[in-house]
N, C-alpha and C positions, 0 to 999 in steps of 0.2 A: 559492579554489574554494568552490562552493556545493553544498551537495546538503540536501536536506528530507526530514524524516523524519515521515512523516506516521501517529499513531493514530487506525484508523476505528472503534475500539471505544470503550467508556465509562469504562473500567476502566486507570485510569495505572500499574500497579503490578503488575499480574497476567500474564498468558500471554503477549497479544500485545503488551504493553509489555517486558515484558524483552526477548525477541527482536527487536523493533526496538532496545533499547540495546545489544542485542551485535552488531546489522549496524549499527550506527553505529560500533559500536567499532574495528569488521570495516574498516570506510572508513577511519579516520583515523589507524589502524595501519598500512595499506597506504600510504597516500599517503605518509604520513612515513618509510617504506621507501624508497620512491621519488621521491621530490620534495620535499626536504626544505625551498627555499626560500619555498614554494607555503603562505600563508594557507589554511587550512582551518575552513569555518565550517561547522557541524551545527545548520540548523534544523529543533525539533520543532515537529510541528501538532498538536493535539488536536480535530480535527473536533468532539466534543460539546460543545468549549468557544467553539462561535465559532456566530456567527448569521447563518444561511444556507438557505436554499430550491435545490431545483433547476431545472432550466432551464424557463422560462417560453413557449420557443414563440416566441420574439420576433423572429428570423428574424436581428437588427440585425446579428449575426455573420458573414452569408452574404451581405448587401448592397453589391452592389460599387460601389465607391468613397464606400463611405458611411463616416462617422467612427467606427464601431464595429467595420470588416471585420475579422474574426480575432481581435475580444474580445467578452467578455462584458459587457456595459453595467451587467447587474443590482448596485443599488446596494446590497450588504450587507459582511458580512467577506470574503467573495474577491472583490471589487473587488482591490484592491491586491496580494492575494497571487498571484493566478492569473496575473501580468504576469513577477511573478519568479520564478515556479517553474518556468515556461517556458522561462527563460532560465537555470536553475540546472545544475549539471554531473550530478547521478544524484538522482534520486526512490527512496525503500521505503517501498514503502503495508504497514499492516499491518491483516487483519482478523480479528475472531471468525467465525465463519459460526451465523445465525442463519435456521431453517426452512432452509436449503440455499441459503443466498444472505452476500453480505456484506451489511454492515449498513446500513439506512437510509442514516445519514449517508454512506457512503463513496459510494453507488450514486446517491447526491446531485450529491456535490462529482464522479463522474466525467461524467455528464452536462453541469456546468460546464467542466470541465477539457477531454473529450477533445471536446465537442461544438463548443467555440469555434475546434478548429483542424482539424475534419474536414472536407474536399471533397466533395460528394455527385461519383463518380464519377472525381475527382482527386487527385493529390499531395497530401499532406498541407501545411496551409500555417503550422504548426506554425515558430513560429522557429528551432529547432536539433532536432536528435534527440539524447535525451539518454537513458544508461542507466537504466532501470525494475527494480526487484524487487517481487514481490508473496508475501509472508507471511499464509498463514492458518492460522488455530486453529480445531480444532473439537471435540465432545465426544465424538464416531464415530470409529468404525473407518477403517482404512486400506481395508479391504474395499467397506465402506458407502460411504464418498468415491467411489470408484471407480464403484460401481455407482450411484449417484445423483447424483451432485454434478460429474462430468468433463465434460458440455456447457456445464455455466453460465462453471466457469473456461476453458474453453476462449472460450466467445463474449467475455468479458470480455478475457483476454490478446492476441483476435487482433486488438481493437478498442486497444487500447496498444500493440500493434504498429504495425497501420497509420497509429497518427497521430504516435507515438513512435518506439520501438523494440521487442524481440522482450523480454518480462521475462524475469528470473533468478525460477522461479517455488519457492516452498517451502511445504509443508503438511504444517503438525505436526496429528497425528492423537491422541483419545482423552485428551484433556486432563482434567487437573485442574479442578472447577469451580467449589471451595467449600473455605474452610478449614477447616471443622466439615458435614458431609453428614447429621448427626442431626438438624440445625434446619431442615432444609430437605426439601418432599414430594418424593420422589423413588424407584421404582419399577423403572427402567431401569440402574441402573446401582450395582455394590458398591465401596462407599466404600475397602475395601483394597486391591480390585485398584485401582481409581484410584491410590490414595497409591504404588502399589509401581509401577505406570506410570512418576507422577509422578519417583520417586527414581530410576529404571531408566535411564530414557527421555529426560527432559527436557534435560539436561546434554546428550545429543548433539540434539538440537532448539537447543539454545542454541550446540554448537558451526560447525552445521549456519547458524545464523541469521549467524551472524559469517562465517564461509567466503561468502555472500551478498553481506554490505558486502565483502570484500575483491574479488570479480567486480566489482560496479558500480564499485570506485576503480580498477580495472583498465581496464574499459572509458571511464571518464570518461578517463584518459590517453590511450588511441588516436584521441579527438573531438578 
């Protein structure tokens, strides 16, 4: 079995990097529960390591019976991968949330992703539907998300719904953002309570991230 773990942040080591290795972990604990004789492969993606543009307009996706119907033609690094992810058993995107949105790269690569298998009007023609999780990080409140940030994830997950599936969706709040906050300008926010967050908090964000991958290895066995 295949599932892709994909980072839309910059940062391999920090917030939304660990949480994606505990719902990876979350996946291949589950499955080995359950289907022990089942190959288990965990690909990660580093979106800011890979050289890529978003959609271009080019239609060649929506052309019927043309040689590109229901892919993406654009010749860069998701050439190749967009064919197998497609086909892969569960997806966990993970993002920071930057100005109230996820990040460049991610809002990139879903325009590739969800645009090459959307139907104006129709079915999705999407080759399987396969289980989606979506993890964000952000340096707000649980309050503030609420109040500013619920229509974007919201238009964001109904669009992986319709051309996927329905995500397992998770938002860790009030993050940690810096290992030293003395070197860095910053005005908004006290470096202790951060840390005491951080120590308080984060453990069940990390347990929270893994109960995640265990849903998607769940779901990927009823497909």
């Amino acid at each position: 079995m295949d599932f892709y773990i994909v980072n839309g942040g910059p940062r391999k080591k920090f917030n939304t990097a660990q949480l994606l290795e505990k719902a990876s972990q979350g996946i291949v604990d589950e499955l080995k529960r359950n289907n022990d004789d089942e190959e288990i492969n965990i690909h990660n993606v580093h979106l800011y390591d890979l050289d890529f543009k978003g959609c271009k307009s080019c239609f060649h996706c929506k052309k019927i019976g043309g040689k590109y119907y229901a892919q993406c033609p654009i010749k860069d690094d998701l050439r190749d991968l967009l064919p197998k992810m497609k086909e892969s058993d569960g997806i966990i995107f993970g993002s920071p949330i930057y100005f109230g949105d996820i990040t460049g790269e991610l809002r990139s690569f879903f325009e590739r992703f969800l645009f090459s298998s959307f139907v104006y009007g129709g079915e999705s023609n999407a080759p399987k539907r396969m289980p989606i999780g979506m993890i964000y990080t952000m340096n707000v409140t649980e309050e503030i998300c609420t109040s500013l940030y619920s229509s974007i994830f919201e238009i964001l997950e109904g669009n992986l719904e319709n051309v996927y599936s329905k995500p397992h969706s998770l938002k860790v709040y009030d993050t940690y953002q810096f290992t030293d906050y003395s070197k860095y300008e910053n005005y908004a926010f006290d470096p202790e309570l951060k840390a005491k967050r951080k120590e308080e908090h984060f453990p069940i964000d990390l347990k929270d991230a893994y109960d995640l991958g265990v849903k998607i290895a769940q779901d990927s066995l009823k497909i």
